[in-house]
DRENKOL-766210 format. One record per residue (C-alpha): residue number from 1; x, y, z; residue in three letters. Coordinates in nm, 3 decimals. Layout:
<rofis>
[rofi NUM,[X,Y,Z],'ALA']
...
</rofis>
This chain:
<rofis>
[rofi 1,[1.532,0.201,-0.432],'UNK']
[rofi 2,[1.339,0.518,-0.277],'UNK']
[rofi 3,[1.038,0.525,-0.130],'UNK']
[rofi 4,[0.820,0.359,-0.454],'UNK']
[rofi 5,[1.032,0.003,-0.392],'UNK']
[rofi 6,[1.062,-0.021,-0.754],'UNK']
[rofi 7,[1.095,-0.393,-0.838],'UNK']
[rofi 8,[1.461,-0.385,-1.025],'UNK']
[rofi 9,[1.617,-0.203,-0.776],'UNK']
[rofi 10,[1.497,-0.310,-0.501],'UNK']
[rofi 11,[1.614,-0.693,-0.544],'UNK']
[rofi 12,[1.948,-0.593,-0.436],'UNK']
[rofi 13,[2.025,-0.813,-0.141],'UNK']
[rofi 14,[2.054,-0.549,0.144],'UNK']
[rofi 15,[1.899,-0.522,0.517],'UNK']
[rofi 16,[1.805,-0.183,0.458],'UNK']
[rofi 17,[1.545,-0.294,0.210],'UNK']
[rofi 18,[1.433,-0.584,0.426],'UNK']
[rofi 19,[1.366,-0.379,0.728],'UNK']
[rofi 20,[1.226,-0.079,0.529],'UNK']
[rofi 21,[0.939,-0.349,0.425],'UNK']
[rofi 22,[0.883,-0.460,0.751],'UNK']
[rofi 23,[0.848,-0.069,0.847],'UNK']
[rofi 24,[0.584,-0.033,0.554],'UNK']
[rofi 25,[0.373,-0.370,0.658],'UNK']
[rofi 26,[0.327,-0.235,1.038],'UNK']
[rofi 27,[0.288,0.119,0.889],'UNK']
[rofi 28,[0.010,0.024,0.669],'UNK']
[rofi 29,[-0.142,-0.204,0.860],'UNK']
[rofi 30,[-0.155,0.061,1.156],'UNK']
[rofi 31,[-0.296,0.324,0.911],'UNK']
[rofi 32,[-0.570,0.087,0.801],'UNK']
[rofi 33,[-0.650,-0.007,1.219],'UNK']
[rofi 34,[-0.691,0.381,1.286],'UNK']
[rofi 35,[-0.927,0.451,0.997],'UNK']
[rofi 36,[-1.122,0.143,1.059],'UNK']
[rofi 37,[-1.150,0.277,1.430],'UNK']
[rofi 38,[-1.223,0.620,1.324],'UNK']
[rofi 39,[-1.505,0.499,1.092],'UNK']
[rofi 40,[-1.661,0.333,1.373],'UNK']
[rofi 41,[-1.586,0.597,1.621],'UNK']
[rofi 42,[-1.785,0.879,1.406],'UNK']
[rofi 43,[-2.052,0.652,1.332],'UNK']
[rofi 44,[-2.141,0.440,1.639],'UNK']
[rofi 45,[-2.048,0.681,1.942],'UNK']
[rofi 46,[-2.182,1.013,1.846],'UNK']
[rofi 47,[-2.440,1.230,2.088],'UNK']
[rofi 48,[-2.763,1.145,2.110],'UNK']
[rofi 49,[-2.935,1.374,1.822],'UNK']
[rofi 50,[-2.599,1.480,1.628],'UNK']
[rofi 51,[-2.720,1.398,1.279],'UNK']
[rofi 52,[-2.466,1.324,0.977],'UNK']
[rofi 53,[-2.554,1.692,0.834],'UNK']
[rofi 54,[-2.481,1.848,1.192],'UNK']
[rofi 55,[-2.105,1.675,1.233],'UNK']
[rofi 56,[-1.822,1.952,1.182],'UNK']
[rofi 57,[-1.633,1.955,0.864],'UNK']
[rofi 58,[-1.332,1.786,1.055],'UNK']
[rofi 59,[-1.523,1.542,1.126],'UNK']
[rofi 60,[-1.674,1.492,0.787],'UNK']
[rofi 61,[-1.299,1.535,0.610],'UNK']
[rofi 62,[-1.162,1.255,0.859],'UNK']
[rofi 63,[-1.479,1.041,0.767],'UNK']
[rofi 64,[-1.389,1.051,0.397],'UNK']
[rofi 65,[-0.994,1.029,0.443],'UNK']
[rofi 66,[-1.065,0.705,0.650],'UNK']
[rofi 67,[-1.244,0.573,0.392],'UNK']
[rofi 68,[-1.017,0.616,0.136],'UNK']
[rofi 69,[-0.706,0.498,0.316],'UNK']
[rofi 70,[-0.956,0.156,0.319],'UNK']
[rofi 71,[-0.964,0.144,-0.012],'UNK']
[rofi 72,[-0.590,0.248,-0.132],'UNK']
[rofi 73,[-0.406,0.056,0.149],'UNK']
[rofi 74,[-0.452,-0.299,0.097],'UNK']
[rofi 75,[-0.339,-0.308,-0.231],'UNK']
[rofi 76,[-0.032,-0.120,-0.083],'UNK']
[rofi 77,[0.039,-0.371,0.149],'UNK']
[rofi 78,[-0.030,-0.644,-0.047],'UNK']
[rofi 79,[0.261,-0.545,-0.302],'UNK']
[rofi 80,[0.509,-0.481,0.036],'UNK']
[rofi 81,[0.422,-0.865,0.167],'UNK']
[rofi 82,[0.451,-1.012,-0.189],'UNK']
[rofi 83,[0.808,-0.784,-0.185],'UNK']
[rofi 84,[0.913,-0.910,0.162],'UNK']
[rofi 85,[0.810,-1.300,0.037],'UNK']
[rofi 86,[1.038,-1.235,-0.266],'UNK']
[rofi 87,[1.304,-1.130,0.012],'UNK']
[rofi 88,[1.298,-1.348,0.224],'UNK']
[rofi 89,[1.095,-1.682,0.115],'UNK']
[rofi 90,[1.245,-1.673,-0.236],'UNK']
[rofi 91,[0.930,-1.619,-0.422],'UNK']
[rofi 92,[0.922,-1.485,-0.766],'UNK']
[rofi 93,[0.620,-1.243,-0.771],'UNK']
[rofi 94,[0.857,-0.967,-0.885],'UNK']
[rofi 95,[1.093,-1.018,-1.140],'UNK']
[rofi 96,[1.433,-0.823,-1.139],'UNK']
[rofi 97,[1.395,-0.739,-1.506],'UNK']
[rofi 98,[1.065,-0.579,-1.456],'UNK']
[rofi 99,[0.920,-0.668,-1.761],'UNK']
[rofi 100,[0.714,-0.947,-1.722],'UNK']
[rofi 101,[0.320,-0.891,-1.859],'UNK']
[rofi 102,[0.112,-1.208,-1.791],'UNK']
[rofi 103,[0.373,-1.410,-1.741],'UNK']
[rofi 104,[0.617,-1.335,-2.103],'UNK']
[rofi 105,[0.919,-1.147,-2.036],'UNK']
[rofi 106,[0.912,-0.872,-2.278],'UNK']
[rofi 107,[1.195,-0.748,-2.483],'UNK']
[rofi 108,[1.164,-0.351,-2.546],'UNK']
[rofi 109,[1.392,-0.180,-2.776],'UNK']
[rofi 110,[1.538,0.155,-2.598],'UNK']
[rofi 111,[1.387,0.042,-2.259],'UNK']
[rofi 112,[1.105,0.146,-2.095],'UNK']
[rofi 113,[0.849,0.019,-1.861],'UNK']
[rofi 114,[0.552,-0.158,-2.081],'UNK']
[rofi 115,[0.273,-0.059,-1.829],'UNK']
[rofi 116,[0.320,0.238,-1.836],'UNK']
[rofi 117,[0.228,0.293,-2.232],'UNK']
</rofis>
């Protein structure tokens, strides 16, 4: 189903897709441990004096890439554990036709996904 885990395709029933979940969960959730732990790394343990204006650009470009990974993860890896319930708990979160808006299933003439218009 490639790397997006597109809902249709990826209800086939394989392992592949299964494990490559599990891979994204523990990838995500490590990603979101290391910028938490950066965050608190530049802010709490710097020298005595270093201002915020005085840090390196590294420093400041790691700052604001930590942040953002907090803020575009979870939804991320929210989406993978709903996925991996679908899989493996037999949840319907995601279903295989892909177009369900608020709960109607949507019938589109020449296909298409409807949030994308």
């Amino acid at each position: 189903s490639g790397w997006t885990s597109y809902a249709p395709l990826s209800i086939i029933a394989t392992e592949g897709q299964t494990w490559w979940l599990f891979g994204m969960v523990f990838l995500i959730t490590s990603s979101l441990l290391g910028s938490v732990n950066f965050i608190v790394t530049i802010i709490q343990l710097r020298a005595k004096g270093l201002t915020f204006m005085r840090l390196p650009f590294f420093v400041w470009a790691q700052l604001v890439t930590s942040f953002l990974l907090l803020l575009a993860f979870p939804p991320l890896e929210a989406a993978a554990v709903l996925q991996l319930m679908d899989r493996l708990a037999h949840t319907s979160f995601f279903m295989p036709s892909g177009l369900v808006v608020s709960g109607q299933v949507l019938a589109i003439a020449g296909g298409g996904n409807p949030l994308l218009w």
